[in-house]
Phi, psi and omega in degrees: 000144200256131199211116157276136150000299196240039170266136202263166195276107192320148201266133168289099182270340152128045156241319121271144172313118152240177185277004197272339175297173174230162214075228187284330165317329193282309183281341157299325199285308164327309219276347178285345129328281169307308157324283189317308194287021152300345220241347223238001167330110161063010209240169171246110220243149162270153137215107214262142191045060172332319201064247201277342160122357167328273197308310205266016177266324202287328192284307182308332193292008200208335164287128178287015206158117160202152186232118182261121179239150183212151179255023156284046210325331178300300163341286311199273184311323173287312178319326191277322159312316193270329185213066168247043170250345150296139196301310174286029207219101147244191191211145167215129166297120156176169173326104186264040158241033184192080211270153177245030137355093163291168173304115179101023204247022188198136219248330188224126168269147143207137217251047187291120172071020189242336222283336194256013163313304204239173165283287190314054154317310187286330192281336176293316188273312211292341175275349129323298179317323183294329182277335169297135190276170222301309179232066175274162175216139173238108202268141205215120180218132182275177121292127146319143167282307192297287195289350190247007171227304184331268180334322187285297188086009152306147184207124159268097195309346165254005178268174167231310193224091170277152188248139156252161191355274168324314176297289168337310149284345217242322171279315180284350187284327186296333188234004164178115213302320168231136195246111173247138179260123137223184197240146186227136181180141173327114187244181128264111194206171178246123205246134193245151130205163209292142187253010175254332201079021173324162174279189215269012181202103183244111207016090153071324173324138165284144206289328169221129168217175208201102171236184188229133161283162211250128142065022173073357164259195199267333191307146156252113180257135187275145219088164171248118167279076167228165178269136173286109151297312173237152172250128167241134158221142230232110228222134134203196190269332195241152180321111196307321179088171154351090180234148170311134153303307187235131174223127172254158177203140174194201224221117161325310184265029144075052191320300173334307201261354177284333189260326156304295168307343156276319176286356167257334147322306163330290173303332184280311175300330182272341156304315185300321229258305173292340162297319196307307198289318179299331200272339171315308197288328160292016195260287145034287194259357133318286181331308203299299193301323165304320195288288196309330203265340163275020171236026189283127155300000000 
């Protein structure tokens, strides 16, 4: 990825993703990115309503042609600044519910985080549909309404229209006959995996399995039994054929769990430190009770 220097970071109001943030943000808007760019081999690809320009530099390292489009100029001049130096790379402005496009003119649309941006959602797919060609495909991920409002009781001041499940296929189903879905969200898990490249079966075992434990009891369910924070749905006209089951993605130095352990560490010392203080306080209001009962006549 081609990223100049002395292009300065776009400011984060928390209506686009930049990369200087950290944690869980980093690694969702990332790890969304990274899927697509599964996809994006040799293809001519949008990515629509870009933002900071990130996502559509990482889709270049691979793509034969991508267009970061945003209807933001700032967005847009930054983006042309920080990765606009790839040859197979541009940033252009404009609308992604009112595409200026020809038809057919792009083999992968991808849509990260914008579908609960806007109203116009039907006028937004079907002019995806329109530009991809008979056999484009388009990934496109949402936040659940339900695990990412209900539950919470959180309200995001930039959604305008969040979806739930059912509404979300009932929208990519009107404009693309197959749809495979799936969900994503920050787990805590323990990853085993083979260090030879062994083949993809070894007596009957599956090359991925994934199980959860139910409620702290012994039972084991097979699959991650969670609820979707987010939806990826991954859309075309024609049979998708073969896709990952599973997709992992994360940071060598593990920021998260590095920032979870230091926040826990924290907590322990700072635990120690009021037992210190509660066994103080008690010498203390002894110390008080003595003092009194020895000024007793």
């Amino acid at each position: 990825m081609t990223t100049s220097t002395s292009a300065a970071a776009l400011e984060f109001t928390g209506e686009r993703f930049t990369p200087e943030c950290v944690r869980e943000i980093w690694y969702e808007h990332w790890a969304r990115y990274a899927f697509a760019a599964g996809f994006a081999h040799g293809k001519r690809v949008l990515d629509a309503a870009c933002g900071e320009g990130f996502g559509s530099a990482l889709l270049a390292r691979t793509a034969a042609q991508v267009t970061g489009l945003d209807v933001s100029a700032q967005a847009v001049a930054h983006a042309q600044a920080r990765y606009g130096g790839a040859a197979n790379l541009r940033y252009v402005q404009g609308d992604c519910t009112q595409l200026d496009l020809p038809a057919a003119s792009v083999d992968l649309v991808v849509s990260i985080e914008t579908l609960e941006h806007v109203l116009a959602q039907e006028d937004m797919v079907a002019g995806f549909a329109r530009v991809l060609g008979e056999d484009g495909v388009f990934i496109v991920s949402s936040p659940d309404k339900h695990a990412y409002s209900d539950v919470t009781g959180f309200r995001n001041e930039y959604h305008v229209r969040e979806l739930y499940r059912d509404e979300l296929l009932a929208l990519l189903g009107r404009h693309f006959p197959e749809v495979r879905l799936y969900g994503q969200k920050l787990l805590f898990q323990s990853a085993i995996w083979a260090l030879d490249e062994a083949g993809t079966k070894v007596a009957g075992i599956a090359a991925t399995t994934a199980e959860a434990a139910a409620d702290g009891s012994t039972l084991l369910k097979s699959g991650l039994q969670y609820d979707p924070l987010y939806f990826i749905a991954v859309c075309s006209r024609r049979p998708l054929g073969d896709l990952p089951s599973l997709a992992l993605f994360g940071d060598r130095a593990e920021s998260v769990y590095a920032h979870y352990n230091h926040e826990v560490r924290k907590n322990i010392a700072a635990g120690g430190r009021i037992a210190e203080l509660e066994a103080q306080t008690e010498a203390l209001r002894a110390e008080v009770e003595r003092l009194r009962g020895a000024g007793k006549p």
